[in-house]
N, C-alpha and C positions, 0 to 999 in steps of 0.2 A: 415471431415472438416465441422466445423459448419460457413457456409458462412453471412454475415450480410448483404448481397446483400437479396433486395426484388427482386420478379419476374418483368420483365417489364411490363406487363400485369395488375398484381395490381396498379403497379404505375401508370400507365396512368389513372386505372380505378379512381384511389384516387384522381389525378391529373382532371380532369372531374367533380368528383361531387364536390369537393372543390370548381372550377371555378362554376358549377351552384346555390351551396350556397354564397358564394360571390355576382355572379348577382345577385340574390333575394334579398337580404339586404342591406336595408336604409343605409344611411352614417351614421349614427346614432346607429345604430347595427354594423357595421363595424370599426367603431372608438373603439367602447367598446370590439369587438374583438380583435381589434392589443393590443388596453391596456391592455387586460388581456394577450394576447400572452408576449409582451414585460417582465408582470410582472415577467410570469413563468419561461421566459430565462433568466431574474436576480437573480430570486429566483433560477434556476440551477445551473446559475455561481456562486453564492455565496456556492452554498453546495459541485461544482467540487472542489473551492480554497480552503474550508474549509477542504475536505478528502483528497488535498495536503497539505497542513498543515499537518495533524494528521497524514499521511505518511507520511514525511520528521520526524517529531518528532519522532513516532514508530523508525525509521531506524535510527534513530539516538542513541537509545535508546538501540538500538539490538546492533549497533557497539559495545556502552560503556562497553555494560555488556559483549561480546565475548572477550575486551579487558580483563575486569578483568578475566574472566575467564580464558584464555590464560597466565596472569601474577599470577595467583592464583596458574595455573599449573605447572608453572613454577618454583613457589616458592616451591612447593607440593613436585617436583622432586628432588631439590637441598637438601631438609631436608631431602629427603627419601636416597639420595644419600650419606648424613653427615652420618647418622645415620646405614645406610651399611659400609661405610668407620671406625666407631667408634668399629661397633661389630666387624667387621674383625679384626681391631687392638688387642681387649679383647681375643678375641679369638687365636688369632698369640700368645700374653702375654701367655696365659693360656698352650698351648703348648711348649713353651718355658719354661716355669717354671719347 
């Protein structure tokens, strides 16, 4: 089980030195920290929305094609099915004769 839980232990420790970098920094360093923070979690959402996009298209893309696959096979069987139906007949004729 590959858990995505951090140990509590690191967290706190993370949680600690974050707060004593925070204290140390001007308002002025800390402005231009959120700013870049905020950019990065836009710049994330934009790239989460985007690979839902491009998954919902992919899956869309798998439906269409398993469709025709499925109607392709379909058709596949019914020809194969005429064309067994056709030789049996020649063949019933040819006994027959």
């Amino acid at each position: 089980d590959f858990s995505t839980q951090e140990n509590p232990r690191v967290t706190e420790a993370r949680e600690k030195a974050l707060e004593e970098v925070i204290t140390n920094m001007s308002l002025e360093e800390l402005q231009h920290t959120l700013a870049g923070s905020y950019r990065k979690n836009r710049e994330l959402e934009k790239t989460i929305e985007k690979k839902d996009g491009e998954a919902s298209f992919l899956s869309k893309v798998l439906d269409e094609t398993a469709k025709r696959y499925r109607e392709s096979s379909d058709k596949y069987k019914q020809e194969i099915g005429q064309l067994k139906a056709a030789a049996e007949a020649e063949a019933q004729k040819a006994l027959d004769a």
